[in-house]
Phi, psi and omega in degrees: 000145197243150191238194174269171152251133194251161031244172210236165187245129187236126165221123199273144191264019162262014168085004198262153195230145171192165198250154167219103172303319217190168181279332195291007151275350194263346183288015173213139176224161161273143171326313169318292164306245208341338188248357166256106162299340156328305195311296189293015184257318194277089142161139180242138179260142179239085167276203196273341171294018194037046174267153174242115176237154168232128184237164154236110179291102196249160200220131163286331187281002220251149161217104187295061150253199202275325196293308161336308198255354125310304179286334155336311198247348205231261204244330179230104171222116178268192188250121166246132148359092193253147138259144227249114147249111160307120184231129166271133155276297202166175173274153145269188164219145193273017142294354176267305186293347175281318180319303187294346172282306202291317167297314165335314175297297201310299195290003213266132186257024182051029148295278221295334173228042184287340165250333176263094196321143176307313178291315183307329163325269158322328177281327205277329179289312186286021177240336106039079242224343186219217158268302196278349135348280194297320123019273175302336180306288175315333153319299204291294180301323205263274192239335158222084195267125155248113176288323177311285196285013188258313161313353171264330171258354170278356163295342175284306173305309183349293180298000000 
């Protein structure tokens, strides 16, 4: 069975950007998720093998009926034990996945910039040369923000 190499840059087609470190976050899903089939058409995974991938979550445990899918939606959705099934879409190149970053920013409701501005952001992406770059952008800006030192350096621009 052919997989991604992870870790994938997942970008939603509501802008939303998010890192999936390993296949073991996607092996517990909520029902919920699990019962919107929809879901895997809004998103493209992007790995460092310049791959474009699409999953889907399937659950043995899961019972597709109307009551599942009311308590679901209402009071009860619990996590169950999912497996990935994997779709390759094509190869990319990395000015389209940085492009599709660089929309996000544009489309970003200040999740995405809440400690940097959208230009440094972007910018700081189009210089960006590689995957684990690209990567590191998203660290920095994103998902492992030291703010202290990202305030040391807009004190520099500053100056």
């Amino acid at each position: 069975m052919l997989v991604p190499l992870f870790p994938l840059i997942s970008i939603g087609n509501d802008g939303v950007i998010d890192i999936i470190p390993s296949a073991e976050g996607l092996s517990k899903a909520s029902t919920r998720v699990l019962l919107n089939t929809a879901y895997p058409n809004t998103v493209e995974l992007f790995d460092r093998n310049n791959g474009k991938w699409k999953y889907r979550q399937v659950s043995a445990e899961l019972k597709n009926n109307w009551l599942t899918k009311i308590l679901a939606i209402t009071v009860h959705n619990p996590i169950l034990c999912a497996e990935v099934i994997w779709t390759f879409n094509s190869n990319y190149r990395l000015p389209e996945l940085k492009e599709k970053i660089r929309e996000c920013v544009d489309k970003d409701d200040d999740i995405i910039t809440q400690f940097e501005g959208a230009d440094i952001i972007k910018a700081a992406i189009g210089k960006a040369i590689n995957f684990n770059e690209v990567m590191d952008v998203l660290n920095k800006y994103l998902f492992e923000v030291e703010p202290e030192q990202l305030w040391q350096e807009q004190e520099m621009r500053g100056k």
